[in-house]
C-alpha positions in Angstrom: 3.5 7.2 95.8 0.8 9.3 94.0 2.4 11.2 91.0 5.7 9.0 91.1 6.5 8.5 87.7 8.0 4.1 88.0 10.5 5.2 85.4 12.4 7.5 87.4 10.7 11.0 86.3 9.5 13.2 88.0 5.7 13.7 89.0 4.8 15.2 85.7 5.9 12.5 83.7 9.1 13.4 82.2 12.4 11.5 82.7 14.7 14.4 83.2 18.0 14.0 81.2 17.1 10.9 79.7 18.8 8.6 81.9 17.5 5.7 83.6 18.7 5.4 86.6 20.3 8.7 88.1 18.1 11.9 88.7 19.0 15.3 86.6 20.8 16.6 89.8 22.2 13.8 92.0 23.0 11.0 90.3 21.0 8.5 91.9 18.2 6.5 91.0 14.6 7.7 91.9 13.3 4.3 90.7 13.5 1.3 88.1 15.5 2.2 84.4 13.3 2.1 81.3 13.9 -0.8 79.3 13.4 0.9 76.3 16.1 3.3 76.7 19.7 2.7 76.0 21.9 2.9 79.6 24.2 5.8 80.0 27.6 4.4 79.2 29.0 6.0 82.4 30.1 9.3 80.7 32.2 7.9 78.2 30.0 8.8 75.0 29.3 5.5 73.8 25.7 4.0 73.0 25.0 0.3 73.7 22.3 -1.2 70.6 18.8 -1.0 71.1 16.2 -3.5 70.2 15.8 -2.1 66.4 19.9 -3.1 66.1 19.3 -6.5 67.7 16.6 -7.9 64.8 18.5 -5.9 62.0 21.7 -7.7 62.3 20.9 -11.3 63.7 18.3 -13.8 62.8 16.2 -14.1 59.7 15.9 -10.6 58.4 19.3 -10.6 57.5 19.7 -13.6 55.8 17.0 -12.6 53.9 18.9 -9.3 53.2 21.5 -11.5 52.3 23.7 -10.3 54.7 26.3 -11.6 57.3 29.6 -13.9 56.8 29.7 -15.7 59.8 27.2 -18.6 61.3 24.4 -16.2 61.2 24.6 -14.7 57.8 23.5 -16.8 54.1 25.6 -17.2 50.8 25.9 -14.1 48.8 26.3 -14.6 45.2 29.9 -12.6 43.8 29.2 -9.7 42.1 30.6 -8.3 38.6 33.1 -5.8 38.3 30.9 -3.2 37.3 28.6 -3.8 41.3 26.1 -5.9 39.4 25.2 -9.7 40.0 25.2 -12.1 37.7 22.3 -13.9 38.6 20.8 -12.3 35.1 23.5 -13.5 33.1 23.4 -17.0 34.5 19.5 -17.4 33.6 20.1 -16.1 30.4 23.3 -18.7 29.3 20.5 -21.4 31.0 18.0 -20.1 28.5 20.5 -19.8 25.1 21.6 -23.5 25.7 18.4 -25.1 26.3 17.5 -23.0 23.0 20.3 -24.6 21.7 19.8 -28.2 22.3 16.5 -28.2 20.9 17.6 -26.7 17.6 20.5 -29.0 16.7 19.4 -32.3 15.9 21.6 -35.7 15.3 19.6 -37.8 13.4 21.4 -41.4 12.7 22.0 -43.1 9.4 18.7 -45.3 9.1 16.1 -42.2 10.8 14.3 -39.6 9.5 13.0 -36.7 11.9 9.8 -35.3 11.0 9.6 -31.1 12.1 6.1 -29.8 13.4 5.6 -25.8 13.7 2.8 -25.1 16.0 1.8 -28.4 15.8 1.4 -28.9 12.2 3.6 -30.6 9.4 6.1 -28.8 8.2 9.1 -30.9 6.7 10.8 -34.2 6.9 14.8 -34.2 7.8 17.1 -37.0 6.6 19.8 -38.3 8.4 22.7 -35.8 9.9 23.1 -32.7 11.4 20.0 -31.0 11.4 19.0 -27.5 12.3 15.3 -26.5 13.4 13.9 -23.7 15.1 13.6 -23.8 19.0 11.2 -25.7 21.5 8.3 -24.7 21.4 7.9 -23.3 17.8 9.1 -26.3 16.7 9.3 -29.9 17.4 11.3 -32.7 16.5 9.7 -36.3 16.3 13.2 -39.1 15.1 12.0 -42.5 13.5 14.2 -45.2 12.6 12.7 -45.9 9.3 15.6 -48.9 8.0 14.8 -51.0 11.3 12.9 -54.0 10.0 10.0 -54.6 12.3 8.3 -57.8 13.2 4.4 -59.0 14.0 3.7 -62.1 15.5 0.6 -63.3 15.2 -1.4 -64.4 16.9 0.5 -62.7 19.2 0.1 -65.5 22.0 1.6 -69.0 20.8 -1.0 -71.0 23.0 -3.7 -69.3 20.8 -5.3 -70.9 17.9 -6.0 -69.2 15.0 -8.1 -71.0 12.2 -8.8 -70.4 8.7 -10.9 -71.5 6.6 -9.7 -73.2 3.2 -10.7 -73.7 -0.1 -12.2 -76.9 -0.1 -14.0 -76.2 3.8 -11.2 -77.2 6.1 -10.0 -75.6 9.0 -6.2 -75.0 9.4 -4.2 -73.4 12.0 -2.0 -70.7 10.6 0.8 -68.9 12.6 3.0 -66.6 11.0 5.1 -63.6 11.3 4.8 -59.8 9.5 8.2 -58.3 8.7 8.1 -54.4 7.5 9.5 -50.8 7.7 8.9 -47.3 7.3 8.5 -46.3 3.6 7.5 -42.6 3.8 7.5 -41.3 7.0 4.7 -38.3 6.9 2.4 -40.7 5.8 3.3 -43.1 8.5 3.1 -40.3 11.4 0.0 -38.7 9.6 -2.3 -40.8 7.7 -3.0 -44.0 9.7 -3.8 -43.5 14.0 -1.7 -46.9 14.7 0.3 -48.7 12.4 0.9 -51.6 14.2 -2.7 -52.5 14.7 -3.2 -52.0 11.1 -0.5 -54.1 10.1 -2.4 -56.5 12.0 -5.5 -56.6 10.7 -4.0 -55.9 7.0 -2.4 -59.0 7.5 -5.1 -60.9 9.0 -7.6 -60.7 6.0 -5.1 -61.2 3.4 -3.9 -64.4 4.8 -7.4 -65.3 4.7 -7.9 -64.3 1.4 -4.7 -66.4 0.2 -5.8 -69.3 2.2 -9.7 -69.2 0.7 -8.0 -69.8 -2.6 -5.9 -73.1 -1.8 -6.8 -76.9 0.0 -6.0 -77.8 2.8 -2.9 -80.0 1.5 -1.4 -76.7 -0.5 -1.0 -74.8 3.0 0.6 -78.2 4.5 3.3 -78.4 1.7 6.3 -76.3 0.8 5.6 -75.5 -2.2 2.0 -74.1 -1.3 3.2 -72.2 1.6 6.1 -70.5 -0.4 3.0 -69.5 -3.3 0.6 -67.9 0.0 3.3 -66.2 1.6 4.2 -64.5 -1.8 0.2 -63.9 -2.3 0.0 -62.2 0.9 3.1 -60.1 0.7 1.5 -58.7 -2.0 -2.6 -58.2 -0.6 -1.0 -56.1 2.2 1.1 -54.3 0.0 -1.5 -52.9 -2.0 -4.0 -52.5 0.6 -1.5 -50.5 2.6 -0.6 -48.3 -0.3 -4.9 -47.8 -0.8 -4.6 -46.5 2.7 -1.4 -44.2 1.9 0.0 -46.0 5.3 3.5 -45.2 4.5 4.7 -48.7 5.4 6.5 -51.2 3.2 5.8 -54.7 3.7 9.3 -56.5 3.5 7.9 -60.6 3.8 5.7 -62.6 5.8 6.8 -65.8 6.9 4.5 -69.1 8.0 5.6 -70.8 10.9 3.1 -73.4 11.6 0.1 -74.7 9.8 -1.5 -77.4 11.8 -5.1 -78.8 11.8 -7.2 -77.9 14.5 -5.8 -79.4 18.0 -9.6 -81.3 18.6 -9.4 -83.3 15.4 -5.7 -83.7 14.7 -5.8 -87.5 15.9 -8.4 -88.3 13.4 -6.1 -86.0 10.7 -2.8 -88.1 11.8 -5.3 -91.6 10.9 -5.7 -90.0 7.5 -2.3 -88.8 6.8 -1.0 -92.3 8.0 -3.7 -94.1 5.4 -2.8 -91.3 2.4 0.8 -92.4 2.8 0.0 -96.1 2.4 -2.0 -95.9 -0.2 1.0 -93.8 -2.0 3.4 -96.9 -0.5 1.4 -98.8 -2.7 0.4 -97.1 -5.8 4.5 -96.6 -5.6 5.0 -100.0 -5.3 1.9 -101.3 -8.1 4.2 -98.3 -10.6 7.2 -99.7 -10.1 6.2 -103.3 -10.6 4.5 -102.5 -13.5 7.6 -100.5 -14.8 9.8 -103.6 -14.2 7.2 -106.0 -16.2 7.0 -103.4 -19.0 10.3 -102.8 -19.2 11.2 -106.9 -19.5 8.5 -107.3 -22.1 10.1 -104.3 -24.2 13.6 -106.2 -23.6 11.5 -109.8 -25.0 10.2 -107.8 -27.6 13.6 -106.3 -28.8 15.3 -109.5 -28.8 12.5 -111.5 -30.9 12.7 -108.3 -33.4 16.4 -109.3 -33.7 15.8 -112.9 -34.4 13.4 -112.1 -36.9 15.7 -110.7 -38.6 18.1 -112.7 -38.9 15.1 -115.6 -39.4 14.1 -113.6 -42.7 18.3 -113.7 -43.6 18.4 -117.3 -43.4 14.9 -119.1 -42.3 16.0 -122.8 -41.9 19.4 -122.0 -40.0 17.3 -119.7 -38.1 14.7 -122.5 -37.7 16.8 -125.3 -36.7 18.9 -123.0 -34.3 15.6 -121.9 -32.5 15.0 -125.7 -32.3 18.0 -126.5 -30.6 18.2 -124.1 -28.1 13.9 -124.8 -27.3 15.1 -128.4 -26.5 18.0 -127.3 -24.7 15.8 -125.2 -22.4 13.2 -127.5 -21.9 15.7 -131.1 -21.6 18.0 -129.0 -19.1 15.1 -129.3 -16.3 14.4 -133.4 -17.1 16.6 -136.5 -15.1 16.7 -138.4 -18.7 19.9 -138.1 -20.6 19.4 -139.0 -24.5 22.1 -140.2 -26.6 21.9 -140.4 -30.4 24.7 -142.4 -31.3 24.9 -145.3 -33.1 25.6 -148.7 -31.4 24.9 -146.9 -28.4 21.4 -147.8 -26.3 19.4 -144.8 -26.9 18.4 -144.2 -23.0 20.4 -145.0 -20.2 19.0 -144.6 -16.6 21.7 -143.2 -15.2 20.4 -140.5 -13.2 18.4 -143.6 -11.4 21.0 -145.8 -11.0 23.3 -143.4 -9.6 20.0 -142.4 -6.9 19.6 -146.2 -5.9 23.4 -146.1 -5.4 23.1 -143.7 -3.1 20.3 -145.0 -0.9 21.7 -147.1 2.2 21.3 -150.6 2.2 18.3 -152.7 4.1 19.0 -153.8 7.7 18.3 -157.2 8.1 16.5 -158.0 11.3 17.2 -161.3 13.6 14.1 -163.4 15.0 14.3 -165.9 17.8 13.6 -169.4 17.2 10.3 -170.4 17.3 9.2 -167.0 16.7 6.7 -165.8 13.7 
């Protein structure tokens, strides 16, 4: 077997006609055909695929190429009239409406929109349809600055917060913050959070207000109504100091209680303080009723002077009369002056003895004592 060439060649090497299994003369083999040469169709002309064909047509390579229509092959995108996709034109209709949406702006009846360039301030818009230039050159930051806004505080119900009054008591004050947006560059510009320093605004003017009253002013109506007003209007100028660009629309107290560790002994002094008015109410209005019966006294003995200086003894005699009258009407003697008539009759005694009962008299047995 010593210079046999396996593929059917001869000794040298060479296949002959290229064939891989018949011999350049008789058409047989003269060994095993070379798998890397394409089979002789049998004299008919024809070519079977060789290994190059097999990868470029089937498996991954052409669905990269984008290439096949049945299971084998991937999508492929239509193409414009012209031979061209239209993968270019789809990004750029992407990229005009996203342009678009960022530059046309709705802003609602109660907002304002404030428009950054680069980053910094560059104008407020009011409410409407707005135009600004695209994301990123420009950005769009919407406020609702109608909405009224409340703060709580304390901000936890369960928590106590006391302040000191005027005349050294403690009180504890809960109340609620109402406000808005007034201008809205200031509000996005000038202050870092305007909540927190609505807050603390708030905080030291209530104490402020509260300094100035006692502790019965914050408990009434009356007082609350004059520290609410007080502290509307601290905040209010403190705010506009700052250049806050908030507007402080009312504050509102809804409980002022003393301290939860002594209000049993502030319930003992409320309940004395209201009996001590019970009875300075009571002492007034006596006193009212005695000073108005001795003004009525008064008037009438001005009236009977008058007529006493218009006629003294008629006056005299008729004062008389009705003194006797007064004082006779509360005796049991009747008095008669009438002549041939006794001057005092007992009557009112006889006519008691008549109605006493009679004496039961009582039997004893003979012999008795």
């Amino acid at each position: 077997m010593a210079g046999k060439n396996p593929w059917g060649g001869g000794s040298d090497g060479s296949s002959g006609s290229g064939d891989d299994n018949t011999s350049g003369s008789g058409g047989k083999s003269d060994g095993p055909r070379n798998p890397w040469l394409p089979p002789s169709g049998g004299g008919d002309g024809k070519r079977g695929p060789n290994i190059e064909d097999i990868f470029k047509h089937r498996g991954p390579e052409q669905r990269r190429r984008g290439g096949g229509g049945g299971p084998g092959g991937g999508f492929r995108m239509p193409q414009r009239p012209g031979g061209k996709s239209w993968f270019p034109v789809l990004v750029v209709g992407i990229i005009g409406l996203g342009l678009l949406a960022t530059s046309v702006h709705l802003i609602g009846p109660q907002e304002q929109a404030v428009v950054k360039r680069l980053g910094d301030y560059n104008r407020t818009m009011d409410s409407g349809l707005q135009l600004s230039m695209p994301f990123p050159l420009e950005t769009v930051d919407v406020e609702n600055v109608e909405g009224v806004r409340p703060i709580q505080i304390p901000g936890n119900d369960s928590q106590a917060k006391l302040i000191l009054t005027g005349d050294q008591n403690l009180v504890d004050l809960s109340y609620i913050v109402r406000w808005n947006i007034k201008d809205l560059e200031s509000f996005k510009f000038r202050v870092v959070d305007p909540e927190e320093t609505v807050n603390e605004v708030a905080e030291a003017a209530m104490r402020a207000a509260v300094a100035e009253k006692e502790l019965d002013e914050t408990f009434s109506g009356q007082g609350r109504a004059a520290i609410e007003q007080d502290v509307k209007t601290r905040m209010q100028d403190t705010l506009d100091r700052y250049q806050a660009g908030i507007r402080v629309l009312g504050v509102e107290i809804e409980k002022a209680d003393p301290p939860s560790q002594v209000v049993d002994a502030f319930r003992d002094v409320q309940v004395a303080e209201q009996n001590a008015d019970a009875a300075r109410n009571q002492a007034q209005g006596y006193a009212q009723q005695v000073l108005a019966q001795a003004q009525g006294e008064a008037e009438a003995f001005d009236k009977v002077y008058e007529q006493y200086r218009l006629a003294p003894e008629v006056t005299r005699q008729r004062l008389y009369y009705e003194t006797m009258e007064r004082v006779l009407s509360k005796t049991d003697k009747t008095i008669v002056e009438t002549d041939g008539v006794t001057t005092y009759l007992p009557l009112p005694e006889i006519r008691k003895r008549a109605q006493q009962p009679a004496p039961v008299a009582t039997a004893t047995a003979p012999g008795g004592q």
